[in-house]
C-alpha positions in Angstrom: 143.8 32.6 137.8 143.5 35.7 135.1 143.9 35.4 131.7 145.0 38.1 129.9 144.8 38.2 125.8 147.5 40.4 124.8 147.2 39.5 120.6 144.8 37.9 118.8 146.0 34.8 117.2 149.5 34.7 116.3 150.2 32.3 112.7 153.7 31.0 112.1 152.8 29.6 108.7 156.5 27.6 108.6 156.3 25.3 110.7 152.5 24.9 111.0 152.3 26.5 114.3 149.3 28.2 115.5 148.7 29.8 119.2 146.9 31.9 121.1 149.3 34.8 123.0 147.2 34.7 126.2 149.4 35.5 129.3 148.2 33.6 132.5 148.6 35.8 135.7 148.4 34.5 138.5 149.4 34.9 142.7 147.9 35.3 146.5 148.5 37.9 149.0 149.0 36.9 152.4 149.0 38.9 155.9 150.2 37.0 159.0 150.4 37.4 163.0 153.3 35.6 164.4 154.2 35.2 167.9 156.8 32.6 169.8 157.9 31.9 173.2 161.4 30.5 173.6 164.4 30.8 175.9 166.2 33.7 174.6 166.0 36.9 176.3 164.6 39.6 174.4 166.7 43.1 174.2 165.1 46.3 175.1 163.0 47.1 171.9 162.1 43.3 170.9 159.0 41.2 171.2 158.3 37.7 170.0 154.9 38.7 168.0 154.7 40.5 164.1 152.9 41.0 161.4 153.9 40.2 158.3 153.1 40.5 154.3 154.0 38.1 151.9 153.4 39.0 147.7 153.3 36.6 145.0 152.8 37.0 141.3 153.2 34.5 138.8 153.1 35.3 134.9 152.7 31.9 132.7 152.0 31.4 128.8 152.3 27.7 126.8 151.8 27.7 123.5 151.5 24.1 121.2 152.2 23.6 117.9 150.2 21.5 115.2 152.8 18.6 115.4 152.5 18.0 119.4 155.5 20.3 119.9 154.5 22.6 122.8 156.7 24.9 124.8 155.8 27.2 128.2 156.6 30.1 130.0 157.1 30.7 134.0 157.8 33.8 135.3 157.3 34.4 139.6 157.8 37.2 141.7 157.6 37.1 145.6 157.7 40.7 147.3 158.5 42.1 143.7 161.7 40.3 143.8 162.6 37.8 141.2 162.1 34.2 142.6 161.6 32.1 139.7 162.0 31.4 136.0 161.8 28.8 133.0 161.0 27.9 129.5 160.1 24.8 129.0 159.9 22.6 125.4 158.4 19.6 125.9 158.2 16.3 122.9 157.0 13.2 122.9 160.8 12.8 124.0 159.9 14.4 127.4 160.8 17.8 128.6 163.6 20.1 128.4 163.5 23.0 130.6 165.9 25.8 131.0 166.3 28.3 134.2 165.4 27.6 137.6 162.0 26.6 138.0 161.8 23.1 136.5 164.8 21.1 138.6 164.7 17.9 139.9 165.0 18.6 143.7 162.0 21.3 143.4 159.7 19.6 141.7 160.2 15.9 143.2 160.6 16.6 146.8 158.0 15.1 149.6 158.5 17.6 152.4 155.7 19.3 153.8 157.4 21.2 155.0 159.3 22.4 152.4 156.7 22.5 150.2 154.7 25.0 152.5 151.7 22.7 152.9 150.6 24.5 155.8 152.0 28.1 157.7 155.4 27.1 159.3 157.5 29.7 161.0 158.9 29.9 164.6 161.0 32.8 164.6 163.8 30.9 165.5 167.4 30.4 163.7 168.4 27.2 164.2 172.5 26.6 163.2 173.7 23.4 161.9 170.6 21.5 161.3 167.6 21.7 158.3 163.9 22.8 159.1 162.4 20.2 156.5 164.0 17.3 154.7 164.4 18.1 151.3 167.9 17.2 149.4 167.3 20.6 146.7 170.2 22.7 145.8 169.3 23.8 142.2 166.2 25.4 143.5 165.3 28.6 142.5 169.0 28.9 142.7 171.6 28.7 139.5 170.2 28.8 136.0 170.0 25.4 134.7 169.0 22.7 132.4 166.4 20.3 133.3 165.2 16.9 131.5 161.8 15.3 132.3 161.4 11.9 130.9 158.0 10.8 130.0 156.2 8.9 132.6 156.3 5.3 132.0 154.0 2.9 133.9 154.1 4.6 137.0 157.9 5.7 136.9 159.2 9.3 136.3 162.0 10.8 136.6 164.3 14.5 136.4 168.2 15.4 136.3 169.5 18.7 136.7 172.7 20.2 136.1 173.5 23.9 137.0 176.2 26.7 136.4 176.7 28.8 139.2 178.8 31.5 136.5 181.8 33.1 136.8 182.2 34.4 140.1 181.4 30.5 141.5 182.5 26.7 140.7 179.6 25.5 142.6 178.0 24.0 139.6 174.8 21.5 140.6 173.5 18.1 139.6 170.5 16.7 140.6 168.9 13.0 139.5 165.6 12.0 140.9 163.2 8.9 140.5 159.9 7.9 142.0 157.2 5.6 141.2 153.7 5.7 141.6 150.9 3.3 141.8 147.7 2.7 143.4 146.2 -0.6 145.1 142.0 -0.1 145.7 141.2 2.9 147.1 144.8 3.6 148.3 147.4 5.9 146.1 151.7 5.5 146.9 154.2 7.3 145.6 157.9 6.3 146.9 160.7 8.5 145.6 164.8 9.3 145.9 166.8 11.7 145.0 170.8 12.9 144.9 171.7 16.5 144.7 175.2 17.5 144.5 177.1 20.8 144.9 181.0 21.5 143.7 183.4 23.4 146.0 182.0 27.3 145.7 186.1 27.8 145.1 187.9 24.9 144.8 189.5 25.1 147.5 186.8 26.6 150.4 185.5 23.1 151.5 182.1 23.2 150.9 181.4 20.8 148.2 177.9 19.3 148.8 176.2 15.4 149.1 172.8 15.6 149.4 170.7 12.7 149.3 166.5 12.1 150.2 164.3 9.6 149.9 160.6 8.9 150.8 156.9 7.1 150.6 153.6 8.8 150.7 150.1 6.9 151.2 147.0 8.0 150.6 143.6 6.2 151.5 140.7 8.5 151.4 140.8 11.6 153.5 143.7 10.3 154.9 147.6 11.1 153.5 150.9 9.7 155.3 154.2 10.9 154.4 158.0 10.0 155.8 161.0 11.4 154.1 164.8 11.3 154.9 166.7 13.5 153.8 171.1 13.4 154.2 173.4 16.8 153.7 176.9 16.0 154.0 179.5 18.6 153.5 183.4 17.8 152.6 186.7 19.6 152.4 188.3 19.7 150.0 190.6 16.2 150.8 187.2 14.3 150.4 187.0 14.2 154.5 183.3 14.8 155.4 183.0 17.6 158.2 179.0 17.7 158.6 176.6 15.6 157.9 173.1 16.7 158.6 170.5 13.6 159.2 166.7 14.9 158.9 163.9 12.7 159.3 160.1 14.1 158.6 156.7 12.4 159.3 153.5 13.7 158.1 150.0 13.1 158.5 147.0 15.0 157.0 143.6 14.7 157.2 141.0 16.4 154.9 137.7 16.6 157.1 135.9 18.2 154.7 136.3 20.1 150.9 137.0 23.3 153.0 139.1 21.9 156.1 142.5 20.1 155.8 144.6 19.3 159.2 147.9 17.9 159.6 150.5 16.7 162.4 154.2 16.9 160.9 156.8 16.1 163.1 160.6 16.2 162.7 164.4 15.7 163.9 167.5 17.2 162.6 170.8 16.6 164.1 174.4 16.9 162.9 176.3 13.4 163.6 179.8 15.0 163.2 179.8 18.0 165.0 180.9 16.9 168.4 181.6 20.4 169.8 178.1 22.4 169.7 175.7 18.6 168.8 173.1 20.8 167.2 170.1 18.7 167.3 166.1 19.9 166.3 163.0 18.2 167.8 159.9 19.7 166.4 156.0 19.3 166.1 153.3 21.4 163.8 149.5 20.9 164.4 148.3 22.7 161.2 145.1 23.6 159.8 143.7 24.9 156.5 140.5 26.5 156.0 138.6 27.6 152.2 136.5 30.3 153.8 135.2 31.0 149.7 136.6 30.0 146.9 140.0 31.9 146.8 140.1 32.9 150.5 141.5 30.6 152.9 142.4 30.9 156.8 145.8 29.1 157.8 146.7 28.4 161.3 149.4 26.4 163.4 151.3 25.6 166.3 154.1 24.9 166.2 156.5 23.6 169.5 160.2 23.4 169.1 163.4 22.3 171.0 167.0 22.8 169.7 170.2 21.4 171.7 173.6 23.1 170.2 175.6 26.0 171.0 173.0 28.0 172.5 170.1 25.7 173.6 166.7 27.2 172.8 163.3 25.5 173.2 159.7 27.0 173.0 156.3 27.4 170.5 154.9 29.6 168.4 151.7 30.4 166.6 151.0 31.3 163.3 147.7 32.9 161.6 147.3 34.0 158.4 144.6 35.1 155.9 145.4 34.6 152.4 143.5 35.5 148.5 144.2 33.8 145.6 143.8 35.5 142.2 
């Protein structure tokens, strides 16, 4: 991470405020070989193999006051394209954040896989069933406001609640809660979330219910995770008309300060639809590897096998060199 000074001190004399105006830049840069075998065939032009870039910049700044008010800044760009933003003000009444970068489902989750532990992609679309399980809708998404309450022996917990504006009604809420706690040499954390979505019209019949919940264990060089994650969607009588069940399992090892494997494996399926039974089975062996401080090698496999509409089943690979700055 760079820090930039862009003033010297700054003094609010009313209010007793004093702060450094130091803007925290931060990011990686990432280039990647892909390549996947699965059952499609591939039209004259195609080939299951790329290269791709990904950009990331990320601009932060906190500044704290002399009576333990502080607030902070978060500013991220993927591929030059806004991702993510926030202001933050946080009291010894907890947090209160404002945009779309503090919400409950992005910051609580236990997904691997959503978090982008490890370098996941397949090349695959896979309709009517989730690639991680992870309840989020506020996201990156909707601007919203966020509440953090201070942690209180071991428990912690956020709520969101979204506006989607005026050319949506699918306003967002979020509540989550987990607890953590530790027993010898051995950390847990169990967690649960909900994360609601109205009807994008009122009368479309998408209104969201998504729920997750989950435990992680670590002991050592060893981490376990499990998560559950439920999407239900409903028209707009209240009758549910999918409901997509996602279960993920996680184990990782770090084998050294430099090395850190993992085995995730996952199922998707969507109980209700009983014309096309979309259903995902799915295994990443992972590996990450600190070459240097601030260069890392990523690599995976990653095998695959989805029932639905068209049935598709296969691997792919994924390696990636990546710099932090």
């Amino acid at each position: 991470m760079r820090k930039v000074l862009l003033t010297t001190t700054a003094l609010v004399a009313l209010g007793g405020v004093s702060a450094a105006s130091a803007l925290d830049i931060s990011g990686f840069q990432r280039f990647e070989y892909q390549s996947w075998d699965d059952t499609a065939a591939e039209a004259a032009g195609e080939n299951d193999s790329q290269f791709v870039d990904y950009n990331r910049v990320v601009f932060s700044h906190s500044i704290t006051g002399d009576s333990g008010l502080s607030a902070e800044g978060y500013y991220r760009i993927n591929n030059w394209a806004e991702a993510y933003h926030g202001i933050q003000v946080s009291t010894d009444m907890g947090s209160f954040a404002f945009g779309n970068w503090w919400t409950a489902g992005g910051w609580m989750y236990n997904s691997h896989l959503y978090n982008g532990t490890f370098r996941v992609a397949t090349g695959q679309t896979f309709a009517g069933v989730n690639t991680s399980a992870a309840a989020s809708i506020a996201d990156g998404g909707d601007n919203s406001i966020t509440y953090t309450m201070p942690s209180i022996g071991g428990l912690s917990a956020m709520a969101t609640m979204t506006d989607a504006g005026t050319s949506s009604a699918a306003d967002a809420t979020e509540v989550f809660l987990a607890y953590a706690g530790s027993a010898g040499d051995m950390s847990y954390r169990v967690h649960g979330g909900i994360a609601n979505g109205d009807d994008s019209t009122g009368v479309a019949g998408d209104e969201q219910e998504n729920s997750e919940y989950g435990i992680n264990v670590d002991s050592g060089a060893i981490g376990v995770r499990m998560t559950r994650e439920e999407a239900t969607t409903k028209s707009t009588a209240g009758v549910s008309t999918a409901k997509i069940e996602t279960n993920e399992y996680a184990v990782t090892y770090k084998a050294s300060d430099d090395l850190t494997l993992g085995v995730i494996i996952l199922d998707s399926k969507d109980k209700l639809d009983t014309t096309n039974n979309p259903k995902l089975d799915q295994t990443v062996i992972a590996a990450n590897y600190m070459v240097m401080p601030g260069l890392r090698i990523q690599a995976s496999t990653i095998d695959f096998d989805y029932e639905g509409a068209t049935n598709n089943n296969g691997s792919a690979l994924n390696l990636a060199l990546r710099i932090d700055f």
